[in-house]
SESELUM-351668 format. One record per residue: residue in three letters; x, y, z of N, C-alpha, C in turn; residue number from 1. Coordinates in Angstrom, 1 decimal, padded with zeros to 4 digits. Layout:
<res=ala	n.u=X	n.v=Y	n.w=Z	ca.u=X	ca.v=Y	ca.w=Z	c.u=X	c.v=Y	c.w=Z	n=NUM>
...
//
This chain:
<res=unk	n.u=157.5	n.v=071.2	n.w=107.6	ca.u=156.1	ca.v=071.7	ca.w=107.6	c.u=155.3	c.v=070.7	c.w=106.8	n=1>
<res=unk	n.u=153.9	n.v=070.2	n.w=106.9	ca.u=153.0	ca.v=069.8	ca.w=106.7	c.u=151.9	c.v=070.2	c.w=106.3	n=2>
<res=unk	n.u=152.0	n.v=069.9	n.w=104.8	ca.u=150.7	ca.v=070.7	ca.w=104.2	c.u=149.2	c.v=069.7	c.w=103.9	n=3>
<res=unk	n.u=148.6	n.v=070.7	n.w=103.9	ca.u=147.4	ca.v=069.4	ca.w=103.3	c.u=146.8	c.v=070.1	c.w=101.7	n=4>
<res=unk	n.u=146.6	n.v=069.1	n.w=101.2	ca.u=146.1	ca.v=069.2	ca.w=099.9	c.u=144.9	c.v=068.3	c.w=099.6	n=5>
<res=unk	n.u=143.9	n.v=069.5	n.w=098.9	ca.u=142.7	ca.v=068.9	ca.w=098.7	c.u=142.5	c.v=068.6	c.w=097.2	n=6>
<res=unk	n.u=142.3	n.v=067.4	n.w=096.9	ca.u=141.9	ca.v=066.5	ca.w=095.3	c.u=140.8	c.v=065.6	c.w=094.9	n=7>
<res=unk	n.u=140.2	n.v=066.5	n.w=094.3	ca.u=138.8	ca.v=065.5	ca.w=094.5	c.u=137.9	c.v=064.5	c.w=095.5	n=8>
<res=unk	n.u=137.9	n.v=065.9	n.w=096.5	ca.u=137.5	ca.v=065.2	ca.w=097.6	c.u=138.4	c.v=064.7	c.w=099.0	n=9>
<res=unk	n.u=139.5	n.v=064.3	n.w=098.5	ca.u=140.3	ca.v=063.2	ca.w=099.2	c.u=141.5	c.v=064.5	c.w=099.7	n=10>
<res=unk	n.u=141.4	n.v=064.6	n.w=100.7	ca.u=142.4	ca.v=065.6	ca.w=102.2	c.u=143.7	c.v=064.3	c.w=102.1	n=11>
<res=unk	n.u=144.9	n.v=065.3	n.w=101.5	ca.u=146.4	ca.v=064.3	ca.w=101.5	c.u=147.3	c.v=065.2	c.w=102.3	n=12>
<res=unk	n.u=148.5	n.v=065.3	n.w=102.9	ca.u=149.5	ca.v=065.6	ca.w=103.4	c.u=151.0	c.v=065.3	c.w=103.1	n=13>
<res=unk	n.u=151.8	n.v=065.5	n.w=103.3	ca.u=152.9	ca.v=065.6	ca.w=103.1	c.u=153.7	c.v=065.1	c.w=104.3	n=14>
<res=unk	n.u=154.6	n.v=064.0	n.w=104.3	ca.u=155.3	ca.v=064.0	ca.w=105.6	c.u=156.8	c.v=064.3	c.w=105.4	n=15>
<res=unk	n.u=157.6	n.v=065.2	n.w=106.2	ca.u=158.5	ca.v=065.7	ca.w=106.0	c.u=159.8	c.v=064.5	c.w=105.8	n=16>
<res=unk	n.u=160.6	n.v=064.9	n.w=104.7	ca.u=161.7	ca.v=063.6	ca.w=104.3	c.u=162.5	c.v=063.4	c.w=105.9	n=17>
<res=unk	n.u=162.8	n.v=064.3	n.w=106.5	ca.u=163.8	ca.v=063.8	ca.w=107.5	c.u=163.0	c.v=062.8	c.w=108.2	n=18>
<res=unk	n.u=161.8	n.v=062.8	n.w=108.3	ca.u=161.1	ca.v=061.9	ca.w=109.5	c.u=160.7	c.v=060.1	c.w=108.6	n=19>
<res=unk	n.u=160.4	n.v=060.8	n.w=107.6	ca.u=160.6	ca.v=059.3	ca.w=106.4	c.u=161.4	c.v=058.5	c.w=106.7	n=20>
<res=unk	n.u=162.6	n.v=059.4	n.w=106.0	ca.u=164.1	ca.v=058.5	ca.w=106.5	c.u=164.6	c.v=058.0	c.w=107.4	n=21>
<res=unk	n.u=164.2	n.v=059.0	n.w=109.1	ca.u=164.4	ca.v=058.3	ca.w=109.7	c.u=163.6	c.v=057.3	c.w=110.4	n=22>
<res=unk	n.u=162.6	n.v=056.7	n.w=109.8	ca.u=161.4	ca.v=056.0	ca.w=110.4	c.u=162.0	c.v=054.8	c.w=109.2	n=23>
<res=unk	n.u=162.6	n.v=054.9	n.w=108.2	ca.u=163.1	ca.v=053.8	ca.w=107.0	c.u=161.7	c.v=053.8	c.w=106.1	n=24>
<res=unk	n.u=160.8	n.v=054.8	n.w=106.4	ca.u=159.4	ca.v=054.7	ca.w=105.3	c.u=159.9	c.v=054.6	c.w=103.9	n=25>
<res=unk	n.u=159.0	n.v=054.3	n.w=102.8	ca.u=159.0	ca.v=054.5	ca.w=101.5	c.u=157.7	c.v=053.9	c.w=101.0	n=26>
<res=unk	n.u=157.8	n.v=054.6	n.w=099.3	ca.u=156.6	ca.v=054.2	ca.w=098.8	c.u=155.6	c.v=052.8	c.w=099.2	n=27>
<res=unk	n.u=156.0	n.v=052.5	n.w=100.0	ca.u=155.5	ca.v=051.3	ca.w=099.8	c.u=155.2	c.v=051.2	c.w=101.4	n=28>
<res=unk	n.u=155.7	n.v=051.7	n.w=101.8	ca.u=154.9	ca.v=051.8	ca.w=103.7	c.u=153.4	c.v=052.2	c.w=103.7	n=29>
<res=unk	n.u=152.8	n.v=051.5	n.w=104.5	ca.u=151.0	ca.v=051.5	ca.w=104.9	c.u=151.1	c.v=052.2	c.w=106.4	n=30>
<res=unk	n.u=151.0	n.v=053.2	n.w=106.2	ca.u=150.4	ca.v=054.0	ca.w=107.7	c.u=148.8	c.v=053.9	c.w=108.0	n=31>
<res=unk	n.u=148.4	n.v=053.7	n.w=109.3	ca.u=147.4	ca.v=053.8	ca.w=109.8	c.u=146.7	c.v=055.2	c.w=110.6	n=32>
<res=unk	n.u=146.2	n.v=056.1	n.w=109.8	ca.u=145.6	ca.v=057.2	ca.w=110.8	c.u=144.7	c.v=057.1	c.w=111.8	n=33>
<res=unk	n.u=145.0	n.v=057.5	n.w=112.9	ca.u=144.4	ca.v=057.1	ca.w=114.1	c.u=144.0	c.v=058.3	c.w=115.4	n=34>
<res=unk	n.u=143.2	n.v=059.0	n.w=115.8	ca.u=143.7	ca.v=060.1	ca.w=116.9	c.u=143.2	c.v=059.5	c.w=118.1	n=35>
<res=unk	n.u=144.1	n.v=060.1	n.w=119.1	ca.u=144.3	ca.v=059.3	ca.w=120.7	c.u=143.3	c.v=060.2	c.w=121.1	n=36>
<res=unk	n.u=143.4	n.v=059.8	n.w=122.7	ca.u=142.5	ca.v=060.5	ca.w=123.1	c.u=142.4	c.v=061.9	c.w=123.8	n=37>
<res=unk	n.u=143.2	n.v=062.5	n.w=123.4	ca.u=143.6	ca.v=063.7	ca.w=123.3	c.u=143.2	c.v=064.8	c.w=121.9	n=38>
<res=unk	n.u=142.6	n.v=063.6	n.w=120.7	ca.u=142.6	ca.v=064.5	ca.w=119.3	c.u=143.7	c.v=064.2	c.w=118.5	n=39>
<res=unk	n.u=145.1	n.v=063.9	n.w=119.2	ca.u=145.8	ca.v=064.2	ca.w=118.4	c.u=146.0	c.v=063.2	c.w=117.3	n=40>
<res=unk	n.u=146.1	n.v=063.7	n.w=116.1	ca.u=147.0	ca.v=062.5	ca.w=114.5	c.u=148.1	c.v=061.4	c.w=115.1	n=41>
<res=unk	n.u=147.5	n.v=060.6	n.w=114.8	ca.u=148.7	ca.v=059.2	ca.w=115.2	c.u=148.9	c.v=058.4	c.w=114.4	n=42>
<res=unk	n.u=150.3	n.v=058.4	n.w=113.9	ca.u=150.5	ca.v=057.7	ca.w=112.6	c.u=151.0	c.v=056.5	c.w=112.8	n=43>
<res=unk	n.u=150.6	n.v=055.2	n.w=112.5	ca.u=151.2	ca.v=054.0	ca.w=113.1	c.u=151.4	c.v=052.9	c.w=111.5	n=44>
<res=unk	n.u=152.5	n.v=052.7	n.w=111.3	ca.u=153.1	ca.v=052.0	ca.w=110.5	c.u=152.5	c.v=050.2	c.w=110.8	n=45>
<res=unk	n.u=151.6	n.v=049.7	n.w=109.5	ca.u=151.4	ca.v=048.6	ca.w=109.2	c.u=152.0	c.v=047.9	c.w=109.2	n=46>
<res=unk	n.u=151.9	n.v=046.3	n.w=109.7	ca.u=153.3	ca.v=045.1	ca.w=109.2	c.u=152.8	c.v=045.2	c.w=107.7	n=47>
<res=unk	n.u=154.6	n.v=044.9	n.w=107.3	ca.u=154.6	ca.v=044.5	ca.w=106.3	c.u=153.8	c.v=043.3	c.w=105.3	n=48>
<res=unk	n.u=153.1	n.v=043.0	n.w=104.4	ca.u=152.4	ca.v=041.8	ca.w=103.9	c.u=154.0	c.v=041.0	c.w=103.3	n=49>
<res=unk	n.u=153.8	n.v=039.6	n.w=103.4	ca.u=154.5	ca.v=038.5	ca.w=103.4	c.u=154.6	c.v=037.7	c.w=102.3	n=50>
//
């Protein structure tokens, strides 16, 4: 489940550990929010900086 939490303003969420792990995310992953054209949330993982 996915919650959202509101903090001064700034709307955060939660993304569930099993989908972290299996995507190899961690602290340090840059996701890009994006919605298609349907509406829907599209989460697309940044290249890494070099």
């Amino acid at each position: 489940m996915v919650k959202v939490v509101v903090n001064n303003g700034q709307y955060k969420i939660t993304i569930p550990k099993d989908i972290a792990l299996a995507k190899g995310w961690n602290k340090n992953t840059r996701l890009y929010v994006t919605l298609d054209s349907e509406g829907n949330v599209v989460l697309k993982e940044l290249p890494k900086k070099k």
